[in-house]
C-alpha positions in Angstrom: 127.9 5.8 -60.7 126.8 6.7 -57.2 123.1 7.0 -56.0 123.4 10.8 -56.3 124.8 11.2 -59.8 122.4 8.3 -60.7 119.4 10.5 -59.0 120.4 13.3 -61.0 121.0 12.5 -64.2 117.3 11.2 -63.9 116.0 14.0 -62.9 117.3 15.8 -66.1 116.3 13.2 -68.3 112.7 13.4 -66.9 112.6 17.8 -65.8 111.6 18.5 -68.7 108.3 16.1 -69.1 107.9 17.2 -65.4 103.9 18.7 -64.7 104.1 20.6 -61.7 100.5 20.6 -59.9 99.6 24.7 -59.2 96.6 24.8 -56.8 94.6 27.7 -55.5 96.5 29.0 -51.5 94.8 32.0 -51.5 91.9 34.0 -52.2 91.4 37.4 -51.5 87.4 38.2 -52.3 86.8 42.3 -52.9 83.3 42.8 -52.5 80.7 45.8 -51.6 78.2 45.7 -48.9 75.7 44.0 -48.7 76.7 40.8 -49.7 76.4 37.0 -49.6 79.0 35.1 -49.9 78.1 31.1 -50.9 80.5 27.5 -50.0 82.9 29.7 -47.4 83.6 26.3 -46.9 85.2 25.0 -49.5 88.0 27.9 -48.5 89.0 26.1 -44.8 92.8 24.3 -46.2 93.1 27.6 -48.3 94.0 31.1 -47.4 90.7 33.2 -48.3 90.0 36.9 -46.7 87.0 39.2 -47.6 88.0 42.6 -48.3 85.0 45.1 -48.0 85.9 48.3 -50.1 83.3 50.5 -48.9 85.0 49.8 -45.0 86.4 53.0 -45.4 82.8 55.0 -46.1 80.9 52.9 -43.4 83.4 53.8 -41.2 82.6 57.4 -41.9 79.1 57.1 -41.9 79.3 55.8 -38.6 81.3 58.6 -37.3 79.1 61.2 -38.7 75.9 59.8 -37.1 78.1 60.3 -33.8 78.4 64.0 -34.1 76.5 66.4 -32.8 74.8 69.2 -35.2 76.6 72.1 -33.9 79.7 72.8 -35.5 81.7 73.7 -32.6 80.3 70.8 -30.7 80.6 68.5 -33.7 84.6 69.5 -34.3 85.7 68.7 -30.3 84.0 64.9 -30.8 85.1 64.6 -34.3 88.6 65.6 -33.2 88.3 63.0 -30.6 86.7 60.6 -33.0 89.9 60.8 -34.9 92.3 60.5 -32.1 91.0 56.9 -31.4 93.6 54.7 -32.3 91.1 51.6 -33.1 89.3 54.1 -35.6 92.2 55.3 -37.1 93.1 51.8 -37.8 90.1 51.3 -40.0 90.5 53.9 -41.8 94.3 53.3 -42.3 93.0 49.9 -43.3 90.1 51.0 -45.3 92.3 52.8 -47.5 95.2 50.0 -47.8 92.9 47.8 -49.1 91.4 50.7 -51.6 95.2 51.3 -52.6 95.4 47.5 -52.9 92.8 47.0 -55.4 93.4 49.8 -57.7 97.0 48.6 -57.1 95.4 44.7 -58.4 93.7 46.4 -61.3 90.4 45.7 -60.2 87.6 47.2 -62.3 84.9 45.7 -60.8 83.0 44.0 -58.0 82.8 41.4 -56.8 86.6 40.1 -57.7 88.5 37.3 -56.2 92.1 37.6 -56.2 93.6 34.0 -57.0 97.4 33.5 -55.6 98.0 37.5 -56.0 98.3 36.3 -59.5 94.6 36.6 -61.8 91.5 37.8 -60.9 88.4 36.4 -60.9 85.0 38.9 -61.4 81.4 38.5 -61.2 80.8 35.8 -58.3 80.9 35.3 -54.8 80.4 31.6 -54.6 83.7 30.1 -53.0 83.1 26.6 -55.1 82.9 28.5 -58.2 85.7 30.7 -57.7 87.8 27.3 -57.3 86.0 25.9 -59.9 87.3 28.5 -62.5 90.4 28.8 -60.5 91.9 25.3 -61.1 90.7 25.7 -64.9 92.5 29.0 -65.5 95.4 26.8 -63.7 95.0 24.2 -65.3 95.5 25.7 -69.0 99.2 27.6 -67.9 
């Protein structure tokens, strides 16, 4: 029997007593202003991102405190507001990651996202989020 059949035909034997280790890659945290968010370093050899759902209303409070209080005054700036392309990518943005969550299912805040595959609610504490991570893992 060559080395390759051999190799084979011990990989069938053992497959099926096989554990294959999942671990955490990614974490996407959906939070609210303001927040804290505790052990961002346990996240460095992982992929972690903060999404901030209320971007898209901060955005527009920040464009209305730019406008003057005249309306025809107010609709020339807002209409160059609006023509900025670096503001229309955060609203563009803002909404994605709205579309994203409600596309997630999430029902609350804070939520970390684990793997795009379970979600996590109620903390912002990085070493807790793996902490409960690895255990939900752990049990599949």
């Amino acid at each position: 029997m060559s080395m390759k059949k051999w190799l084979l035909a011990l990989m069938v034997i053992l497959a099926p007593g096989l554990v294959v280790a999942q671990e955490v890659f990614k974490i996407e945290l959906f939070v609210k202003h303001p927040v804290t968010i505790q052990n961002q370093q346990f996240a460095r050899d992982i992929a972690f991102n903060v999404v901030y759902l209320d971007q898209g209303a901060r955005v527009m409070q920040s464009i209305n405190r730019q406008l003057p209080t005249t309306e025809a005054e107010a609709t020339v700036a807002a209409q160059a507001i609006f023509s900025d392309p670096d503001i229309q990518s955060q609203i563009t943005a803002a909404h994605q990651n709205a579309f994203k969550a409600y596309r997630l299912g999430i029902d609350r805040l804070p939520a970390a996202v684990i793997n795009n595959a379970f979600i996590i609610y109620g903390t912002t504490d990085v070493a807790r989020i793996l902490q409960l991570s690895q255990h939900h893992l752990s049990q599949q």
